[in-house]
The first five atom37 places (N, CA, C, CB, O) and aatype in JSON, in Angstrom:
{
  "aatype": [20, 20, 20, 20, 20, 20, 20, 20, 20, 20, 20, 20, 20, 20, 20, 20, 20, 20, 20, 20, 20, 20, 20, 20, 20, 20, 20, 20, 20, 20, 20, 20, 20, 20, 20, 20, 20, 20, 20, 20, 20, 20, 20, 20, 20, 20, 20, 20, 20, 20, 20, 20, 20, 20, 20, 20, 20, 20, 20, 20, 20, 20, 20, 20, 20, 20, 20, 20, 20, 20, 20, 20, 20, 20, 20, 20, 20, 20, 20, 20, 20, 20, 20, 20, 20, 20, 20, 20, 20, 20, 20, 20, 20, 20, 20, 20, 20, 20, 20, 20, 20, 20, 20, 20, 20, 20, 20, 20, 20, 20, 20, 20, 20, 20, 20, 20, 20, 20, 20, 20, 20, 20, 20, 20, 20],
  "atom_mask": [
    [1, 1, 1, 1, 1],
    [1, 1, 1, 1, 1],
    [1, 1, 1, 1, 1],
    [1, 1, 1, 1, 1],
    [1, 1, 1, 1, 1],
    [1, 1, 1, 1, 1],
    [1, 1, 1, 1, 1],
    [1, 1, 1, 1, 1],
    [1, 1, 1, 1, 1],
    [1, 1, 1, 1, 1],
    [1, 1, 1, 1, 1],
    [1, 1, 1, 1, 1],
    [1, 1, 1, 1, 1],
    [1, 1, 1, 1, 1],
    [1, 1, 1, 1, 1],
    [1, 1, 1, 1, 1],
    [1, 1, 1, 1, 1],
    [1, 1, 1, 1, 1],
    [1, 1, 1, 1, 1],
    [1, 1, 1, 1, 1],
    [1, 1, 1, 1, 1],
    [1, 1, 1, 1, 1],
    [1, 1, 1, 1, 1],
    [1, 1, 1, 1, 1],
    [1, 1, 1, 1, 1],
    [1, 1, 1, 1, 1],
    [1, 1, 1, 1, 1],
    [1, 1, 1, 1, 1],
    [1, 1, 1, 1, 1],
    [1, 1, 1, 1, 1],
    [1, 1, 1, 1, 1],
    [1, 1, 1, 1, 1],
    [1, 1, 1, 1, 1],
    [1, 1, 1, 1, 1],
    [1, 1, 1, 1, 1],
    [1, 1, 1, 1, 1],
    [1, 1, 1, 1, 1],
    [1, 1, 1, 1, 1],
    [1, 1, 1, 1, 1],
    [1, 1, 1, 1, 1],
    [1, 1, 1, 1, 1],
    [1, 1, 1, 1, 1],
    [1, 1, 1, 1, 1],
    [1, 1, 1, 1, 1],
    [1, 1, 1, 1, 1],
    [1, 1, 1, 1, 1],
    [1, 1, 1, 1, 1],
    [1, 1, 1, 1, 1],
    [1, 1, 1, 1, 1],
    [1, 1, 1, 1, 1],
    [1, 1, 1, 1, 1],
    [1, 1, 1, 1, 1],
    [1, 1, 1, 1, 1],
    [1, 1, 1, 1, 1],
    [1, 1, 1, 1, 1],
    [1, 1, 1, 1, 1],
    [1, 1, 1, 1, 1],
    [1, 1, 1, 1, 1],
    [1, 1, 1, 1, 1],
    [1, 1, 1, 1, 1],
    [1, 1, 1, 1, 1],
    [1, 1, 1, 1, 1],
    [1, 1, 1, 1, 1],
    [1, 1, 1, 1, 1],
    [1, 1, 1, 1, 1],
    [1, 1, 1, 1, 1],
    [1, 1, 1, 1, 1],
    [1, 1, 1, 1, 1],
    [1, 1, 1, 1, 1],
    [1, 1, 1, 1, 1],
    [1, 1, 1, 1, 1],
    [1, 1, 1, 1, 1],
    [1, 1, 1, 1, 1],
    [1, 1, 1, 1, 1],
    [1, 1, 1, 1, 1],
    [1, 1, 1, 1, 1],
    [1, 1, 1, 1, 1],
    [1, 1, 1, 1, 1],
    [1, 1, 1, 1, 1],
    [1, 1, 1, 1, 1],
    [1, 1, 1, 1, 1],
    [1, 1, 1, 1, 1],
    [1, 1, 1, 1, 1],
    [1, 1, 1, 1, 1],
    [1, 1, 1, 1, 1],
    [1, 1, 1, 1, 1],
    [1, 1, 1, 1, 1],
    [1, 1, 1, 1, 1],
    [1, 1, 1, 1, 1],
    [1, 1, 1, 1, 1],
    [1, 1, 1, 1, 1],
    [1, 1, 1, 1, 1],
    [1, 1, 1, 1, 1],
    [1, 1, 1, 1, 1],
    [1, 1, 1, 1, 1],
    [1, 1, 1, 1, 1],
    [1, 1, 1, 1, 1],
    [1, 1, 1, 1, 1],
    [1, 1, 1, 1, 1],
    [1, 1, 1, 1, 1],
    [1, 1, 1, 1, 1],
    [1, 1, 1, 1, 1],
    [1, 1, 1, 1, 1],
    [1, 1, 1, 1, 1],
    [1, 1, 1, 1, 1],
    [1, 1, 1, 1, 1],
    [1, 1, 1, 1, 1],
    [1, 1, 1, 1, 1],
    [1, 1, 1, 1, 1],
    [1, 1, 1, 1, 1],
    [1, 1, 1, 1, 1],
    [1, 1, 1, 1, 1],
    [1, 1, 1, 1, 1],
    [1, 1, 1, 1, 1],
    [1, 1, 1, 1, 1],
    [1, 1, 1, 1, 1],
    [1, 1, 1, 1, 1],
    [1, 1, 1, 1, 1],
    [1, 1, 1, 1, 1],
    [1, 1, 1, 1, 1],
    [1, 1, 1, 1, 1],
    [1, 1, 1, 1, 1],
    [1, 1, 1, 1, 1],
    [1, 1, 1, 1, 1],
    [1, 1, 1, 1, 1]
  ],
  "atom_positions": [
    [[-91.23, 42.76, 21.1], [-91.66, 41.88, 20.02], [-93.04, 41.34, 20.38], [-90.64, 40.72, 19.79], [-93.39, 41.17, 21.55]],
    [[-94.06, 41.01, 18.95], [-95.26, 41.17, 20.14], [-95.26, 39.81, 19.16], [-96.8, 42.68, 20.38], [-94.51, 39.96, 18.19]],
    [[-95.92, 38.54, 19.22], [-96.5, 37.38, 19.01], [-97.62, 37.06, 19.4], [-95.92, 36.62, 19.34], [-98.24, 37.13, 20.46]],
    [[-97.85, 36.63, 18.18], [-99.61, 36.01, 18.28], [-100.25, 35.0, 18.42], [-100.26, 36.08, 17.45], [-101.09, 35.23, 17.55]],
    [[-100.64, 33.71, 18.97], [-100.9, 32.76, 19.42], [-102.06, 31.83, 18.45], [-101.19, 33.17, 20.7], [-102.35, 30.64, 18.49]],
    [[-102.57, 32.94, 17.58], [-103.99, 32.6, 17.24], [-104.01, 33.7, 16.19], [-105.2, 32.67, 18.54], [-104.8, 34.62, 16.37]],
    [[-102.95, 33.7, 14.72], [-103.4, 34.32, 13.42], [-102.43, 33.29, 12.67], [-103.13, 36.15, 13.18], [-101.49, 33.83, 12.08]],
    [[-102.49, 32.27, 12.62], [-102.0, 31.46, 11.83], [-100.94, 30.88, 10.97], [-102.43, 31.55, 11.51], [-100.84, 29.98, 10.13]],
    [[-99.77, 32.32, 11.87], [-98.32, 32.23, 11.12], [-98.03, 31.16, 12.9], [-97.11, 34.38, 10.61], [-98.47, 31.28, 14.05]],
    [[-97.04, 30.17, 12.17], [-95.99, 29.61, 13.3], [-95.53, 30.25, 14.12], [-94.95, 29.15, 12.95], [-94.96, 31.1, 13.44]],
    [[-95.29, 30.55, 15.29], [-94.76, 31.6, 16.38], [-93.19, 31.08, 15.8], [-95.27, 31.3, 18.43], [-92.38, 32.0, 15.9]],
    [[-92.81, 30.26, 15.42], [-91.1, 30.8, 15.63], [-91.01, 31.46, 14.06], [-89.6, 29.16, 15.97], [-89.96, 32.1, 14.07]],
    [[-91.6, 31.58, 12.79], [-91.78, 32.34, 11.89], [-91.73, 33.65, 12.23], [-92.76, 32.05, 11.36], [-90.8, 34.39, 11.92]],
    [[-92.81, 34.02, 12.93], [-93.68, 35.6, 13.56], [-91.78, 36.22, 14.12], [-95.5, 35.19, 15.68], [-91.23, 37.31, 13.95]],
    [[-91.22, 34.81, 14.87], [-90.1, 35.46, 15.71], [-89.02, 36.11, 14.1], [-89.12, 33.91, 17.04], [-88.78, 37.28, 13.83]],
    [[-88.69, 35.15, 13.51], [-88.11, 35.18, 12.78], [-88.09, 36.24, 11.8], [-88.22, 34.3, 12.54], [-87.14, 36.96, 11.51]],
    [[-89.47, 36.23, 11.24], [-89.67, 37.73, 10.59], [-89.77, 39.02, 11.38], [-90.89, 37.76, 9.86], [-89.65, 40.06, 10.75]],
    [[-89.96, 39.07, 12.64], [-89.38, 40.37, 13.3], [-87.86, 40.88, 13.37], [-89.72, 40.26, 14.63], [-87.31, 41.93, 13.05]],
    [[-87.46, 39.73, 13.89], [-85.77, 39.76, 13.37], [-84.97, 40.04, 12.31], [-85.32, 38.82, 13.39], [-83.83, 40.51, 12.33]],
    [[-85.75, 39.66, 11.24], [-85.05, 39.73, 9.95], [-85.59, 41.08, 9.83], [-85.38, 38.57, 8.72], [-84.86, 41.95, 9.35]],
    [[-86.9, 41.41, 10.22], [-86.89, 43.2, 9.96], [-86.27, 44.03, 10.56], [-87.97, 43.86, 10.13], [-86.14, 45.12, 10.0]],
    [[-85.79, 43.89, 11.58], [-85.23, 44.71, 12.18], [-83.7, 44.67, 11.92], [-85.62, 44.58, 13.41], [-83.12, 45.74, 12.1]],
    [[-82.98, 43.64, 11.55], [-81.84, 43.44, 11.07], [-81.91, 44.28, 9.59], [-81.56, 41.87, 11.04], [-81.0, 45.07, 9.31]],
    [[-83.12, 44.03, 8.59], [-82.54, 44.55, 7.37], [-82.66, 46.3, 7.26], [-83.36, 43.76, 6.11], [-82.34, 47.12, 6.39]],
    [[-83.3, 46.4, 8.62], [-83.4, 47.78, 9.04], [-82.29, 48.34, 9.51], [-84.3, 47.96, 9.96], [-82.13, 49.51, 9.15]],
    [[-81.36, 47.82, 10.3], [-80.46, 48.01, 10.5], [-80.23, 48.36, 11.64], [-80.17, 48.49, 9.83], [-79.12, 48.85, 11.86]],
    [[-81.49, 48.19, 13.05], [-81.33, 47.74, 14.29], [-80.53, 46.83, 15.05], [-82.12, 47.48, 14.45], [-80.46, 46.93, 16.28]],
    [[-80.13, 46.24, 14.6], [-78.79, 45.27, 15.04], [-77.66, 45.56, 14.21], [-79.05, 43.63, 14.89], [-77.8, 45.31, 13.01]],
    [[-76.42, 46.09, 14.66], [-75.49, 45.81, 14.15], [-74.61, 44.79, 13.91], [-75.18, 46.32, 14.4], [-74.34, 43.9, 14.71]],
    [[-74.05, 44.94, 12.58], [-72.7, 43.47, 12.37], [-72.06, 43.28, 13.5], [-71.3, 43.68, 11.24], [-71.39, 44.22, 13.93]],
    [[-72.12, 41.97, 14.25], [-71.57, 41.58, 14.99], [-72.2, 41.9, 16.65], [-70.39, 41.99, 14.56], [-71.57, 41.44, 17.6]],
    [[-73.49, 42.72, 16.9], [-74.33, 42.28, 17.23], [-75.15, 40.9, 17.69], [-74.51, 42.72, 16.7], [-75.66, 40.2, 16.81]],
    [[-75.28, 40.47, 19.29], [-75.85, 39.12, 19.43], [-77.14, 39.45, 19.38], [-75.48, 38.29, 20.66], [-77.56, 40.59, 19.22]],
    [[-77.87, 38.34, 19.53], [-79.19, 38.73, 19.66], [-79.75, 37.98, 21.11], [-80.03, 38.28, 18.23], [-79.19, 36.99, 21.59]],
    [[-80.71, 38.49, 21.6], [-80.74, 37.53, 22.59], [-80.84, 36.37, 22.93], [-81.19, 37.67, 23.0], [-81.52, 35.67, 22.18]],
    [[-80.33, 35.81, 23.95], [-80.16, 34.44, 23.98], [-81.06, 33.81, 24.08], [-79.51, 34.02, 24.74], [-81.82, 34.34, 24.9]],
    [[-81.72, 32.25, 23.41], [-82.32, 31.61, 23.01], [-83.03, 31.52, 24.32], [-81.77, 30.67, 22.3], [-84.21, 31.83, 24.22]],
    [[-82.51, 31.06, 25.89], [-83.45, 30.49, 26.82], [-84.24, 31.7, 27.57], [-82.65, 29.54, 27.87], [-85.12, 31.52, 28.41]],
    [[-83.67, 33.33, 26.98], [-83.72, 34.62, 27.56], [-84.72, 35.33, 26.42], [-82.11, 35.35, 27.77], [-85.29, 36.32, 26.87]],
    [[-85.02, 35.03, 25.16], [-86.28, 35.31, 24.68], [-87.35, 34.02, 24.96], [-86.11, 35.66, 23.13], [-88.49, 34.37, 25.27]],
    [[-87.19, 33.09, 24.92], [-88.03, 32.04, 25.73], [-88.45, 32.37, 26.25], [-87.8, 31.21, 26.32], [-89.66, 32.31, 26.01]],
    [[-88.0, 33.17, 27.67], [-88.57, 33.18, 28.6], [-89.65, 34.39, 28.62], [-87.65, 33.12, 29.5], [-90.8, 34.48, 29.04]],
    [[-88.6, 35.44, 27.85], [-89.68, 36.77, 27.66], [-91.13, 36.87, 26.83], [-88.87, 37.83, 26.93], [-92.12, 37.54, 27.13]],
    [[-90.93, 35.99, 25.71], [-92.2, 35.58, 25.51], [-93.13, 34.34, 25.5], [-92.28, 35.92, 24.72], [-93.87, 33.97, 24.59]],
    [[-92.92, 33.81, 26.71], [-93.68, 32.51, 27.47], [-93.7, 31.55, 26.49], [-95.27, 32.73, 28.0], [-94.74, 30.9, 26.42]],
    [[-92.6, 31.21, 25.52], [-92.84, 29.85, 24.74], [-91.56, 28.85, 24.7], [-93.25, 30.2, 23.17], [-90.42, 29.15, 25.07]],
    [[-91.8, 28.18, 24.42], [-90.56, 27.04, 24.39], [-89.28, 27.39, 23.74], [-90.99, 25.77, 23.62], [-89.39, 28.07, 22.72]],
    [[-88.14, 27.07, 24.11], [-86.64, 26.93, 23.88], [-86.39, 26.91, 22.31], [-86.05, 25.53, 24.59], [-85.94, 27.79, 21.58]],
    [[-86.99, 25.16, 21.94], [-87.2, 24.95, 20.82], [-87.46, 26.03, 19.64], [-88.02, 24.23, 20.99], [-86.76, 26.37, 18.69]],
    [[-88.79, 26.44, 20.07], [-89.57, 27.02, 19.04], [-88.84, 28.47, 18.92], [-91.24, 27.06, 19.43], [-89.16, 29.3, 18.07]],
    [[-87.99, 28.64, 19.73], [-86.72, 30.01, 20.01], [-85.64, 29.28, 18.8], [-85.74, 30.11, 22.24], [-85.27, 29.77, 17.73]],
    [[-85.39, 28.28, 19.25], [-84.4, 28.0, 18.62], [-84.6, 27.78, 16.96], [-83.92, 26.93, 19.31], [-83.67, 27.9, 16.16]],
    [[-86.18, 27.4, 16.56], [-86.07, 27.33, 14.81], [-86.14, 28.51, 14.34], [-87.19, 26.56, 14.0], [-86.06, 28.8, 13.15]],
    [[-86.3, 29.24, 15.22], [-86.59, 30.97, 14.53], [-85.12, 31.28, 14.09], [-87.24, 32.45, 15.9], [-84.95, 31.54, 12.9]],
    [[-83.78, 31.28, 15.11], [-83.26, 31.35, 14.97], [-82.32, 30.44, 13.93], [-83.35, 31.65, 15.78], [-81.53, 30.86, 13.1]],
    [[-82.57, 29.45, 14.14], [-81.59, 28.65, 12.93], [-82.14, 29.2, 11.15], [-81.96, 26.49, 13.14], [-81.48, 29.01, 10.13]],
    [[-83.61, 29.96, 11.22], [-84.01, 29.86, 10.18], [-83.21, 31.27, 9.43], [-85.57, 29.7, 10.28], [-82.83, 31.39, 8.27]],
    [[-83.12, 32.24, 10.59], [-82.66, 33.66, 10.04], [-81.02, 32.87, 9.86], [-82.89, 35.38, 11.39], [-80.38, 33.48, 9.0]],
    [[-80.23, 31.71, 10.48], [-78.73, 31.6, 9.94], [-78.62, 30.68, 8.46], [-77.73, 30.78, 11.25], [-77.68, 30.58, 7.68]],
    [[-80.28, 29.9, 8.43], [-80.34, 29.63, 7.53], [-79.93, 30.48, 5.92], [-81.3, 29.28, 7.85], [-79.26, 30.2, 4.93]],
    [[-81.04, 31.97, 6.52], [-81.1, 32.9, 5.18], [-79.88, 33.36, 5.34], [-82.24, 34.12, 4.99], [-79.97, 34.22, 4.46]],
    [[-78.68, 33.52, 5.8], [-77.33, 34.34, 6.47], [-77.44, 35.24, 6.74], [-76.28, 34.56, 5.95], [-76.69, 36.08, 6.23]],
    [[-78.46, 35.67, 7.71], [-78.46, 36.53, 8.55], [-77.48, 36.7, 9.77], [-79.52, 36.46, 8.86], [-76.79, 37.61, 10.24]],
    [[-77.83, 35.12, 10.1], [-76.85, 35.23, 11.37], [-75.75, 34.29, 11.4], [-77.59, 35.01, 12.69], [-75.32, 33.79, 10.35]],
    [[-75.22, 34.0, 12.66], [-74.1, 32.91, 12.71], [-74.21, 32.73, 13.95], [-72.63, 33.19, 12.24], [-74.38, 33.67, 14.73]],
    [[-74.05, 30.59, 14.57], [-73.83, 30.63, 15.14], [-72.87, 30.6, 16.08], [-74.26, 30.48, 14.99], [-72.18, 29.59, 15.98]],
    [[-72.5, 31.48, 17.14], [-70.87, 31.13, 18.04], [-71.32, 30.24, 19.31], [-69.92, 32.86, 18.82], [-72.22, 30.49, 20.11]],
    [[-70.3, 28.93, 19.25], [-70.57, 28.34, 20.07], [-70.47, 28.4, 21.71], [-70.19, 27.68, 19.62], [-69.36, 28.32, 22.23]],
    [[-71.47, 28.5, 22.36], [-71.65, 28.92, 24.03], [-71.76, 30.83, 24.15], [-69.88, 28.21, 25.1], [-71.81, 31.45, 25.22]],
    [[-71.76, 31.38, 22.88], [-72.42, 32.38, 22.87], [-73.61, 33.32, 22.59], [-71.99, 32.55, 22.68], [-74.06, 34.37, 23.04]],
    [[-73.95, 32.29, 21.49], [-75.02, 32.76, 20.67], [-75.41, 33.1, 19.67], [-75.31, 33.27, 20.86], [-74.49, 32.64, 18.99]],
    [[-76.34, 33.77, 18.65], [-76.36, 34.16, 17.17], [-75.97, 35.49, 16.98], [-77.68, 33.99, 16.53], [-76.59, 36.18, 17.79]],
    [[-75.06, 36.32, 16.13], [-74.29, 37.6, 16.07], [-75.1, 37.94, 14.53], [-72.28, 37.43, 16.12], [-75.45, 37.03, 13.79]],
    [[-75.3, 39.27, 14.24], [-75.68, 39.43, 13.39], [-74.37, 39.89, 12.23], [-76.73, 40.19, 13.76], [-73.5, 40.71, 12.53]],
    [[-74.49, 39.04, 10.63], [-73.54, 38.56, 9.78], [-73.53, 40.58, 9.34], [-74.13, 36.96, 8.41], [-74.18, 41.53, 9.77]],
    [[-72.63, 40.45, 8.5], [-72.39, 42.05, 8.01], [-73.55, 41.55, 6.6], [-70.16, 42.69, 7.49], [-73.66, 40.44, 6.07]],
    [[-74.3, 42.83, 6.29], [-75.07, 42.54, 5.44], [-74.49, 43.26, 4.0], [-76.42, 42.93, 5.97], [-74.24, 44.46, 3.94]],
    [[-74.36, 42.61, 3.18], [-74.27, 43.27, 1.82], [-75.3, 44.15, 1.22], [-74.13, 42.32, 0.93], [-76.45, 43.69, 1.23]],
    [[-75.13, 45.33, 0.7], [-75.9, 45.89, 0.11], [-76.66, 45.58, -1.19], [-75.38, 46.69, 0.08], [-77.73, 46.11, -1.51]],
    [[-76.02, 44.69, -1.86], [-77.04, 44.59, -3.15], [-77.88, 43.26, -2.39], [-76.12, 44.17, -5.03], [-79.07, 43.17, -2.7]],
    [[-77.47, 42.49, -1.66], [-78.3, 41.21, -0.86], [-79.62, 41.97, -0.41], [-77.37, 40.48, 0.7], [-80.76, 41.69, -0.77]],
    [[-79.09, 43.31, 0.73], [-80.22, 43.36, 1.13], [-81.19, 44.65, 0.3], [-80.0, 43.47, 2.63], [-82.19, 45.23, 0.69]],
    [[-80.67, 44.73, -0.55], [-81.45, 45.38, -1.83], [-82.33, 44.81, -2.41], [-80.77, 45.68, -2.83], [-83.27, 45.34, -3.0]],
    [[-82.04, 43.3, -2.27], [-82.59, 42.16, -3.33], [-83.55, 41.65, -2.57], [-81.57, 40.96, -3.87], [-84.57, 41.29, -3.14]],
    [[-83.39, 41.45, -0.55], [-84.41, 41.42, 0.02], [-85.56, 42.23, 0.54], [-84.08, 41.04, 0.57], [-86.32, 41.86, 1.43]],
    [[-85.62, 43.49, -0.18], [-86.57, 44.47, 0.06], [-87.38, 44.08, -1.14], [-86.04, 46.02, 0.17], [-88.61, 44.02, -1.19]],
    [[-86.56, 43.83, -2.04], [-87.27, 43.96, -3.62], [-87.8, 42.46, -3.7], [-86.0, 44.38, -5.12], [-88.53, 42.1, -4.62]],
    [[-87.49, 41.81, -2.91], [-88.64, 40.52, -2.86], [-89.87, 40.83, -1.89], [-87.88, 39.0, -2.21], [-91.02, 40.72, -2.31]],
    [[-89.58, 41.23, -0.54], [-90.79, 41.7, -0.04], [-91.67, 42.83, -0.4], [-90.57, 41.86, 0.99], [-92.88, 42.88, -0.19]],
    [[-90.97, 43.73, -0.96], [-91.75, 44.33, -2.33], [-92.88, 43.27, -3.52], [-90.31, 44.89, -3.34], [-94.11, 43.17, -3.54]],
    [[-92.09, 42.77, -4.19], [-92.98, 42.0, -4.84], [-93.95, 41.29, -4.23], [-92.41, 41.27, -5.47], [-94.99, 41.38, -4.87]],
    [[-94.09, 40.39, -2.94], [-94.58, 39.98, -2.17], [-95.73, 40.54, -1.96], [-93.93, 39.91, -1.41], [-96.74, 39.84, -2.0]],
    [[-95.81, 41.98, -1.69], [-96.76, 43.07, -0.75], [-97.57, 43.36, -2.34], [-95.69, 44.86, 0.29], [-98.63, 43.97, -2.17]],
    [[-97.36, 43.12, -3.42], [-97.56, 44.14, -4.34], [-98.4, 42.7, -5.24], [-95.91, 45.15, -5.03], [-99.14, 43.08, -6.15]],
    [[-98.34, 41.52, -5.09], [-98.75, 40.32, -5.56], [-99.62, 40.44, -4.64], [-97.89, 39.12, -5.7], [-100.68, 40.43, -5.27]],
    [[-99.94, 40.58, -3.23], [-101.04, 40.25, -2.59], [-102.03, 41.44, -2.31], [-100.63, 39.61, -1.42], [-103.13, 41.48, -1.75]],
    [[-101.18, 42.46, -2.94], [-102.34, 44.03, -3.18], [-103.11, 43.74, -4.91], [-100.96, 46.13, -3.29], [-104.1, 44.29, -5.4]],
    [[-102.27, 42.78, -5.44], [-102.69, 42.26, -7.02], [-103.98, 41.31, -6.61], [-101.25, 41.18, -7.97], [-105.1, 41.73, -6.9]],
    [[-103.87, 40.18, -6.01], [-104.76, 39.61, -5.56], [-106.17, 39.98, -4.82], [-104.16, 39.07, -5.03], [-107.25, 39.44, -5.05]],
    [[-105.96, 40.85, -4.06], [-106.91, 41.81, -3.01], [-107.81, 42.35, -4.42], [-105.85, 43.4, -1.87], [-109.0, 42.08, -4.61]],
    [[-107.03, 43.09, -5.24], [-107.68, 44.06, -5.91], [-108.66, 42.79, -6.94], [-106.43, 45.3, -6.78], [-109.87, 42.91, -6.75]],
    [[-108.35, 41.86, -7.75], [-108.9, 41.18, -8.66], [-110.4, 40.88, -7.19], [-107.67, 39.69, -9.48], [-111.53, 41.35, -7.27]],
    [[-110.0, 40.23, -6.3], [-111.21, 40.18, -5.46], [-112.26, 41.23, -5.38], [-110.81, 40.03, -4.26], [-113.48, 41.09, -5.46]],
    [[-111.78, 41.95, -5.25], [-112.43, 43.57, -4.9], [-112.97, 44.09, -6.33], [-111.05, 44.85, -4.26], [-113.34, 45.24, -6.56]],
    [[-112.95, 42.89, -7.35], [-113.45, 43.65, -8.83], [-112.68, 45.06, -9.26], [-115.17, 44.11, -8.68], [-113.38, 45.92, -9.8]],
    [[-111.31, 45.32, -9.04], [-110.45, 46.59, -9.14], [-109.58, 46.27, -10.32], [-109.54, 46.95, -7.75], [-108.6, 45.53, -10.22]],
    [[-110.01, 46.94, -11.64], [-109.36, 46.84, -12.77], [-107.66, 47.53, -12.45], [-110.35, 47.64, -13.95], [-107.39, 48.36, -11.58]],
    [[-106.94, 47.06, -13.19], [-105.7, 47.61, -13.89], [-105.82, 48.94, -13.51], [-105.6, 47.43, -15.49], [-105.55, 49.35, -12.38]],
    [[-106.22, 49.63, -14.45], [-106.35, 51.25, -14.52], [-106.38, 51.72, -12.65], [-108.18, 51.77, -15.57], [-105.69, 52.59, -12.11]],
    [[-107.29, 50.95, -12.09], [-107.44, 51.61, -10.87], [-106.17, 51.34, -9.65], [-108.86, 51.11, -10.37], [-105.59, 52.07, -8.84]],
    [[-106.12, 50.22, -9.93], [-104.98, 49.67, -9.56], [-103.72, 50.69, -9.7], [-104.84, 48.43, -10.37], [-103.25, 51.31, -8.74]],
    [[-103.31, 50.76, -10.89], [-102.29, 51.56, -10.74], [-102.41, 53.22, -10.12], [-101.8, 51.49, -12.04], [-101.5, 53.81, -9.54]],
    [[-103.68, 53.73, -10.38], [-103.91, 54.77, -10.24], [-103.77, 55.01, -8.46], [-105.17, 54.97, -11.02], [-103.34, 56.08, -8.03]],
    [[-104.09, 54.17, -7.75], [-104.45, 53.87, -6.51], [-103.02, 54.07, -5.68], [-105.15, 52.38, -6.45], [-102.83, 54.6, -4.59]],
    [[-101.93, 53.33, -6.74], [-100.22, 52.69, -6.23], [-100.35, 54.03, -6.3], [-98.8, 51.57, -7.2], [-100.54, 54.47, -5.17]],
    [[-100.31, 55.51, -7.77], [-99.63, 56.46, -8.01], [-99.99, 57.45, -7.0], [-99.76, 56.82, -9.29], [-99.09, 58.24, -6.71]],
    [[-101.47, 57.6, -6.23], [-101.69, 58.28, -5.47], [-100.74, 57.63, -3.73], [-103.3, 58.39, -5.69], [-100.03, 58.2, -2.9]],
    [[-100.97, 57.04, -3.8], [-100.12, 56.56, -2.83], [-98.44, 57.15, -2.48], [-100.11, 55.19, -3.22], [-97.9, 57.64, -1.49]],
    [[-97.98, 56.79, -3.89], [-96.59, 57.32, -4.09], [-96.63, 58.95, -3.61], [-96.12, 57.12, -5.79], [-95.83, 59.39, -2.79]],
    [[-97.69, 59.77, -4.24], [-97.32, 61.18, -4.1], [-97.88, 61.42, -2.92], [-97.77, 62.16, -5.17], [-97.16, 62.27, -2.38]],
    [[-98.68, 61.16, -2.28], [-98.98, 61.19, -0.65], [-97.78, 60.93, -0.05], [-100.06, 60.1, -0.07], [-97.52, 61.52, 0.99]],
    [[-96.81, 59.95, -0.63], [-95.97, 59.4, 0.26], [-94.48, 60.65, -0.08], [-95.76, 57.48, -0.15], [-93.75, 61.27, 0.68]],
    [[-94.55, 60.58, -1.25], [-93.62, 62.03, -1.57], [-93.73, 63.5, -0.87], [-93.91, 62.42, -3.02], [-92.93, 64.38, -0.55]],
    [[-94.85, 63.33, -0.82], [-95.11, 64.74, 0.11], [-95.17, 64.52, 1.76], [-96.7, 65.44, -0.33], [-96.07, 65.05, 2.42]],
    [[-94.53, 64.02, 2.14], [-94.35, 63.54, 3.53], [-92.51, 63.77, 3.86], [-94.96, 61.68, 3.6], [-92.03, 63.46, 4.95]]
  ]
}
């Protein structure tokens, strides 16, 4: 997991959204722990704490759960849930490629034209 000290996301965020990617990826299995709070601390030189909001934030979204004196296990994920969380970070990626482009003076037309070449590059792979 790599963290950045100095690009302006919160380090226990940065933690948090690695986790949640790799969970909706399906790198951790249901029932799966994750490592323990004072044992990623340590691996990436930052405080307990700041381990620990990362984690409360992914049991926040129900990702995880916590077991007490064991740790956070990863929850069984539903399929239309995590259907619904691709298709938000979808929209996400696709609002700030909307934004980029109005900066960049990139009409509509090109815009889409840009997504469609993309798609068939990506089809032919």
């Amino acid at each position: 997991m790599k963290i950045s000290q100095n690009n302006g996301i919160p380090i226990y965020k940065q933690i948090a959204d690695a986790f949640r990617t790799d969970i909706l990826a399906g790198k951790y299995a249901q029932g799966e722990y994750l490592p323990s709070i004072r044992e990623l601390a340590k691996d990436l030189r930052i405080s307990v704490i700041t381990t620990m909001k990362a984690y409360e934030q992914l049991e926040l979204e129900g990702l995880v759960t916590a077991s007490q004196g064991k740790g956070f296990y990863v929850n069984a994920q539903d399929s239309e849930m995590l259907k619904e969380q691709h298709l938000r970070k979808v929209e996400e990626s696709l609002s700030a490629a909307i934004e980029a482009a109005k900066i960049a003076g990139i009409g509509r037309t090109e815009l889409v034209e840009t997504l469609n070449t993309l798609l068939d590059m990506e089809d032919m792979h």
